[in-house]
C-alpha positions, 0 to 999 in steps of 0.5 A, spaced: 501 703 385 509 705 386 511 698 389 519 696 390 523 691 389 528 687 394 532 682 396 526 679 399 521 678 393 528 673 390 527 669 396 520 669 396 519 666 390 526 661 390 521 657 394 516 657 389 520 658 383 519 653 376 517 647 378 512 643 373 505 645 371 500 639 373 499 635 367 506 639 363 512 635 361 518 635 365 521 631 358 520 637 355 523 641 359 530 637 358 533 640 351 537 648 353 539 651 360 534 655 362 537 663 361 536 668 366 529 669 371 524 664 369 517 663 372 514 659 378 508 654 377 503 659 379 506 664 375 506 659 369 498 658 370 497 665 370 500 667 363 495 662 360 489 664 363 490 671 358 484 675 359 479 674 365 475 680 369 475 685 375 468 685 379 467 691 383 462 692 387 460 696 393 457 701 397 460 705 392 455 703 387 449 705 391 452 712 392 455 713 384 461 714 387 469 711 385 472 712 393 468 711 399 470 715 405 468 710 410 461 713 413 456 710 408 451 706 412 451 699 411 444 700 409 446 703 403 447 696 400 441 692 397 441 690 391 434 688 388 436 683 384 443 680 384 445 674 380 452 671 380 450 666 375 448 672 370 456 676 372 458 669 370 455 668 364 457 675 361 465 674 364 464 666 359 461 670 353 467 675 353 471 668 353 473 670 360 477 665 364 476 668 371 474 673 375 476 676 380 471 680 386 473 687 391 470 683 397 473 691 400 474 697 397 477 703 400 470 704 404 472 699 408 465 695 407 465 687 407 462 684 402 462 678 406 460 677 413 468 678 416 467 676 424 471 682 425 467 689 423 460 691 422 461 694 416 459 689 412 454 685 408 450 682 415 448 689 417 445 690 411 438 689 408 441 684 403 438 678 404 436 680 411 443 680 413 444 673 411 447 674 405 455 672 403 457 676 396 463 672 397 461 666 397 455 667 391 461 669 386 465 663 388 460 658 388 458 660 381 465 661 378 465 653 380 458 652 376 461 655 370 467 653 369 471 660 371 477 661 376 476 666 383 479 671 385 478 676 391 481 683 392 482 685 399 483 693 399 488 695 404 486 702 405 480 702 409 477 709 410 472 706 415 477 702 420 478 706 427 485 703 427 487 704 420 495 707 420 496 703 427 499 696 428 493 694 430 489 694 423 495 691 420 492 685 425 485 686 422 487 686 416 490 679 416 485 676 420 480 678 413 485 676 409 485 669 413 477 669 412 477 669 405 483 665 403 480 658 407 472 659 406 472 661 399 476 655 396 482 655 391 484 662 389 487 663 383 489 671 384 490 675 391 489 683 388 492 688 393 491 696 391 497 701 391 491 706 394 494 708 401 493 713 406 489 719 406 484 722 409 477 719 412 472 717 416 476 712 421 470 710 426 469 718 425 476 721 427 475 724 419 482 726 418 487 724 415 493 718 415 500 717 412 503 710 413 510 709 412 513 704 406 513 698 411 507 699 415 504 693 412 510 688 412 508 686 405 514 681 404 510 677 409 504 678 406 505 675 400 508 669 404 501 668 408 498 668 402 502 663 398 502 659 405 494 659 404 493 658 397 499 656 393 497 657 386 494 664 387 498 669 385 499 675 388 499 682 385 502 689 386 506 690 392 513 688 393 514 681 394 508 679 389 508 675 383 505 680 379 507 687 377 502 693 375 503 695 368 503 702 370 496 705 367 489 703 367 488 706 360 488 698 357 496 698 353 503 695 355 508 697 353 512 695 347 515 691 349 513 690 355 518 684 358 516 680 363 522 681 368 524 687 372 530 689 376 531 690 383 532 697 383 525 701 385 518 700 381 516 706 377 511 706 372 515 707 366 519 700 368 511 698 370 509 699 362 515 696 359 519 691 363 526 690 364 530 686 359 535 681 361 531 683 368 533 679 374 526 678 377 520 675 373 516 679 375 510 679 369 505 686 368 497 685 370 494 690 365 487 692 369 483 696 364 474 698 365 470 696 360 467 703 362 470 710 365 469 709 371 472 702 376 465 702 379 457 703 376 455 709 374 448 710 371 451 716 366 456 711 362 451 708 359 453 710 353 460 710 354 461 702 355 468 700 350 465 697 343 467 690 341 473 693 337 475 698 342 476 691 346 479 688 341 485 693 340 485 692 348 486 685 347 492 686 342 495 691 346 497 687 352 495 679 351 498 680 344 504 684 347 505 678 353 501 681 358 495 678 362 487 683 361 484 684 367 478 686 364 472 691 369 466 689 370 462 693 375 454 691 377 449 695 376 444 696 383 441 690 380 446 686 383 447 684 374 451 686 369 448 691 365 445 691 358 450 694 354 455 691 357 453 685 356 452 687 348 459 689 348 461 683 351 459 678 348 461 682 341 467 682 343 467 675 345 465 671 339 470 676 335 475 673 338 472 666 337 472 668 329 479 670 330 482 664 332 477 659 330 481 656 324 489 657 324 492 658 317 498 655 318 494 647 319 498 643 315 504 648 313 511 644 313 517 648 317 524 648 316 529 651 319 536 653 319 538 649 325 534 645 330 537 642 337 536 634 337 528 633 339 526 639 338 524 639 331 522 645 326 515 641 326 514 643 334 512 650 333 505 647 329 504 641 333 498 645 337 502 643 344 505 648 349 510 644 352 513 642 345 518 648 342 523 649 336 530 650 340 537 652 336 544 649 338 548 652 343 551 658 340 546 659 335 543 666 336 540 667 330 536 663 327 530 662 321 525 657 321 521 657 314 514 655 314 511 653 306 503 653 306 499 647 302 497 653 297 496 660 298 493 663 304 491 669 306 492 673 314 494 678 317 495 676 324 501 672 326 501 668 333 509 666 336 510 664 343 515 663 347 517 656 352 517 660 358 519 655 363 526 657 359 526 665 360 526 670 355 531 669 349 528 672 342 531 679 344 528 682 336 525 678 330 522 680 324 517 676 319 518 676 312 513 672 306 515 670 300 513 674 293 517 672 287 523 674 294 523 675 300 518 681 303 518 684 311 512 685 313 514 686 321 520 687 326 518 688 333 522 687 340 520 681 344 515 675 344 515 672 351 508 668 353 505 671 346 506 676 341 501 677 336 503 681 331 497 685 327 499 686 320 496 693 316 493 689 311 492 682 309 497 678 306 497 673 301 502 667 301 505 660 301 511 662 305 513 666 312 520 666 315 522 668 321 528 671 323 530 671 330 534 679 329 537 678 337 537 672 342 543 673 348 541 665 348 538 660 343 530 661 342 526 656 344 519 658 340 513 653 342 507 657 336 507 660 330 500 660 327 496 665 322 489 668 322 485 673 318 481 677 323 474 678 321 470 683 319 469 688 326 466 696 325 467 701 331 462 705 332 464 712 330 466 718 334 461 723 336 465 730 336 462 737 337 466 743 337 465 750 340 460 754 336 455 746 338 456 744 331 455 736 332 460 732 327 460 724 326 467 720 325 467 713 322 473 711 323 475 708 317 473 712 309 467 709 306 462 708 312 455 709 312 453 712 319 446 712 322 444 718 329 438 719 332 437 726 337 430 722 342 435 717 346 433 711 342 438 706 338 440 708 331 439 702 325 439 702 318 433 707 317 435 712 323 438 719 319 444 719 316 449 723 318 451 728 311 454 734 315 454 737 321 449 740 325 447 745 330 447 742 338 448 749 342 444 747 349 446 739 348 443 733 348 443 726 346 446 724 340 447 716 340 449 714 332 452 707 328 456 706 322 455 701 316 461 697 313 457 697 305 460 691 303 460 686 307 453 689 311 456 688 318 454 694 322 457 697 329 454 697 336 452 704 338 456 710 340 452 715 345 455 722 347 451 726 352 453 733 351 451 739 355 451 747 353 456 748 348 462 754 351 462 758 346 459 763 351 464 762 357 470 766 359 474 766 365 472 771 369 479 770 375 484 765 375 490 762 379 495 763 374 494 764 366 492 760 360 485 757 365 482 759 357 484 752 355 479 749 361 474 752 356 477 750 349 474 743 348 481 741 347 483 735 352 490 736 348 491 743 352 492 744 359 492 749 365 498 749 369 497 752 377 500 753 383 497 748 389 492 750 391 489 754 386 481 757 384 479 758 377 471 761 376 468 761 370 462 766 367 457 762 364 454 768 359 448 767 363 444 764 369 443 757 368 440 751 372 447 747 375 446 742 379 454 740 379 461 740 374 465 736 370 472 735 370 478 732 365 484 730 367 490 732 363 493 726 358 500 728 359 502 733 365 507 738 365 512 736 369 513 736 376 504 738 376 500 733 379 493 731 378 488 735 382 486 731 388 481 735 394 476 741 391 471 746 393 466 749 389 460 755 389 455 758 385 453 764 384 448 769 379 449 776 377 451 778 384 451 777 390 455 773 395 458 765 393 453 760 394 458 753 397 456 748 393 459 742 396 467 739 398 471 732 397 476 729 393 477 726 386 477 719 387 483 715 383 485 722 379 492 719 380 491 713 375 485 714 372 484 718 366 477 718 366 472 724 367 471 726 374 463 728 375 460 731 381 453 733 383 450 738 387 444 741 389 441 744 383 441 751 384 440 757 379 447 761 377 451 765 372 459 763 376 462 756 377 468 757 382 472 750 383 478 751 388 484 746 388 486 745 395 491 740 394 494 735 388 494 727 389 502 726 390 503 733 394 506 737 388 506 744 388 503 745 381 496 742 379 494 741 372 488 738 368 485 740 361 477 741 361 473 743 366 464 743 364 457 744 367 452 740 368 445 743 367 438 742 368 437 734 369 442 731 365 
């Protein structure tokens, strides 16, 4: 995802740019010039929508793969029981707001009956090949309340045409389809995966596009033509910008303008201040690993807390959450998503149920005429407290009707007239002024999170720096509610199993049999023994309060203690075997590493873990081969393909293969995702017996 600014964005959005939202106050808006690049209507409407979902569905759900290559048969697709209403209903107990479908992955299959391909939904067992996915989604969002929205993946692995001009005619036709058949769309999601190799209408090679070959610029344009208020995400011209990770964090700050210089996905993370283009960060994260339904990450579904801290990392830092949500073959999202999902839902409603601030008065160092201190608690967005011209520090001070305790504080600036608070600190009041926060930038919300809570009858703000005058529309305080993390589940490498709270004084429950943990199950003391592997699921208890965390699971294979590196590329392979993802193999690309298990054992495929932070100039591995021999005699191949979305996932890659018995794993790296000369990844596992 490495799009590019030009002078073409500017013009697309002069046509769009900052005309009123339906039912906002022009009036309002009279008070300070707007200062630097603003957002237009559609992009004003997307900042409120704050949190909504990603839904993707395919035939990659069927295969238990991340990227299709384009083959699979559309037969493949059939769910047993799908239910857009019960997606729905999980997206609205998330307090979701929207959500948005992959109507076509890379595979190239439609989840709607296109007039233009046969890999699609009509000739798949769905319905007799009279279902429209698609249209389901669309018509339950409306039954619930919640936007839609569509991702088309440009990439198409399928497509006979793909990389010639002909395609590009295609993929408008489909993109024609469902930008008039489907209703209003608020978003129009297009991947920065491009080019490689697949199956083609079976040429089975591999395609490079040039950074013009979709015309983008007149894309985007298509799209606003057609569905005015969506926004479009990604490539350059769009209205949205990739945040530079799927790992669920902004930047901070993270600035909603950009320059028009190339993207890169540092200035994707943190914005750029005083940037001439609005050009706000997306933050797309899964609730699990993988983007796609694995059976295997089960145990692996974010808790209410992890979210939460999602959540106070990228809408608390001004960005929007695209939250994933993959279907299981159901065609439902699964229980424990479902469990996590709605935790974190009415977490978040208990946060913000009552503001703290209610009824406080607000004084400040300077107001401009109508645009009174008061405004920032008038619960209204399109009120603001704004400063005389010239003044660029000012402080506003609000005094509570008695002492009150929080620890969360909401500002928001009036985004209509740009980014102006370049810093601010908050202060409280405790026989003298006190700081208890300094941070860069408030943009369309800034939650600050304080350590620990406060108690107070004042708070200030301190406006540090503002190359204009700030134009604040909120400040509100919370006190966030009691929320436990399920603990972490660590084992070392002689497979002594050890249990984390992660915070002192917690009661943690495990079980070993696969069933869920509660207040009777064992309670965890020391560490135990766990040398060929198993299910441990555990849970922590906050003795106070009573308040207990969801489950945590970890499924561990036999423990790598007796492993060694019997060959390798280059030196230091031993960090693939240490159970230290902060350590990392660096080798020329391509590269092989064979490891000696100790022993014959019942393999039926291998795992691997990317790097957190590559050595430079090494890329991620992309294309593999693997084989398995015993004791001796000649390698048995065990299969070929490619890590799917390793560039910009961190998520463990796991592939199987036909079980067979063997004491030597070869894995041979054919080539890096970016085409660098170097690959380098952490951890590298087996998978035994069944699990």
């Amino acid at each position: 995802m490495r799009p590019d600014l030009s002078p073409s964005r500017r013009l697309i959005l002069a046509g769009a740019a900052a005309s009123a939202l339906p039912g906002v106050s022009l009036a309002a808006a009279a008070g300070p010039a707007p200062f630097g690049a603003t957002p237009s209507a559609r992009q004003l409407a997307w900042h409120r929508l704050e949190t909504y979902g990603f839904v993707h569905f395919s035939i990659n759900t069927f295969t238990d793969r991340e990227w299709g290559y384009g083959d699979e048969s559309p037969a493949l697709f059939n769910p047993t029981d799908f239910s857009a209403d019960q997606i729905v209903a999980a997206a609205k107990a998330g307090g979701l707001k929207a959500l948005i479908l992959t109507a076509k992955h890379h595979d190239g299959f439609c989840l709607w009956p296109s007039r233009f391909t046969e890999h699609s939904i009509k000739n798949s067992p769905y319905k007799d090949g009279k279902g429209d996915i698609v249209a389901e989604m669309a018509q339950a969002c409306a039954r619930g309340g919640l936007k839609f929205g569509l991702y088309l993946s440009p990439w198409d692995r399928n497509h006979a045409d793909y990389g010639r001009p002909e395609y590009v005619t295609y993929y408008r036709n489909q993109l024609r389809e469902l930008l008039t058949q489907y209703g209003p769309l608020f978003e129009v999601w297009f991947d920065g995966a491009n080019g490689g190799d697949g199956y083609y209408g079976g040429a089975r090679e591999v395609r490079k596009i040039g950074p013009n070959y979709y015309n983008w610029p007149s894309i985007v344009a298509y799209v606003h033509e057609l569905q005015p208020m969506a926004v479009t995400f990604d490539p350059k011209g769009a209205d949205l910008r990739w945040v530079g990770t799927e790992e669920g964090y902004a930047g901070d700050p993270c600035w909603a303008t950009m320059d028009e210089g190339p993207y890169t996905e540092a200035k994707g993370q943190s914005g750029v201040r005083g940037g001439s283009v609005w050009w706000p960060a997306e933050v797309d994260v899964s609730i699990r690993p993988g983007w796609f339904w694995h059976a295997y990450e089960d145990g692996d579904v974010k808790s209410p807390g992890r979210l939460q801290k999602i959540y106070f990392e990228s809408v608390g830092r001004g960005t929007n959450l695209l939250l994933n949500l993959p279907p299981d073959r159901r065609g439902r999202i699964a229980d424990p998503d479902v469990a996590a999902l709605a935790a974190w839902g009415a977490a978040r409603q208990a946060l913000f149920a009552k503001d703290l601030a209610a009824g406080a008065h607000a004084q400040a160092s300077n107001a401009r005429p109508g645009h009174a201190a008061a405004q920032v608690l008038d619960g209204v967005r399109d009120t603001y407290w704004a400063c005389d011209d010239g003044v660029a520090a000012p402080e506003l001070v609000l005094t509570l009707p008695a002492a009150r305790t929080f620890d969360v504080v909401r500002l928001r600036e009036h985004l209509p007239l740009g980014l102006r608070v370049g810093r601010f600190a908050l202060d409280v009041w405790d026989g003298g002024w006190r700081q208890i926060a300094e941070h860069q930038g408030i943009g369309s919300q800034r939650l600050v999170r304080l350590a620990a809570p406060v108690t107070t009858r004042k708070l200030r703000l301190r406006v540090l720096d503002a190359p204009a005058g700030p134009a604040i529309s909120e400040i509100s305080l919370f006190r966030q509610p009691v929320l436990v993390d399920p603990p972490a589940i660590k084992r070392d490498l002689q497979g002594l199993v050890s249990i984390i709270g992660d915070a002192p004084g917690l009661e943690l429950r495990y079980t070993l049999d696969g069933t869920a943990p509660n207040r009777g199950s064992t309670r965890f003391t020391a560490p135990f023994p766990l040398p060929e592997g198993g299910v441990v699921r555990a849970m922590a208890i906050e003795p106070a309060s009573g308040v207990a965390s969801g489950p945590a699971q970890v499924a561990f294979d036999v423990r790598k203690s007796d492993w060694r590196i019997a060959e390798a590329s280059a030196p230091g392979a031993e960090a693939l075997i240490d159970d230290d993802r902060g350590s990392v193999w660096r080798a020329p690309s391509p590269s092989v590493v064979v490891l000696d298990l100790g022993r014959v054992r019942r393999l039926s495929g291998f795992t691997l873990l990317p790097a957190w932070d590559r050595p430079q100039g090494a890329g991620a591995p992309a294309g593999y081969r693997v084989a398995t021999r015993g004791d001796d005699g000649a390698w048995t191949p065990a299969g070929e393909g490619e890590f799917a979305n390793i560039a910009a996932s961190l998520a463990p890659q796991r592939v199987r293969f036909e079980p067979r018995d063997g004491r030597y794993l070869k894995l041979e790296i054919t080539r890096a995702a970016g085409g660098e000369a170097f690959v380098a990844f952490a951890e590298l596992g087996v998978i035994t017996g069944a699990r």
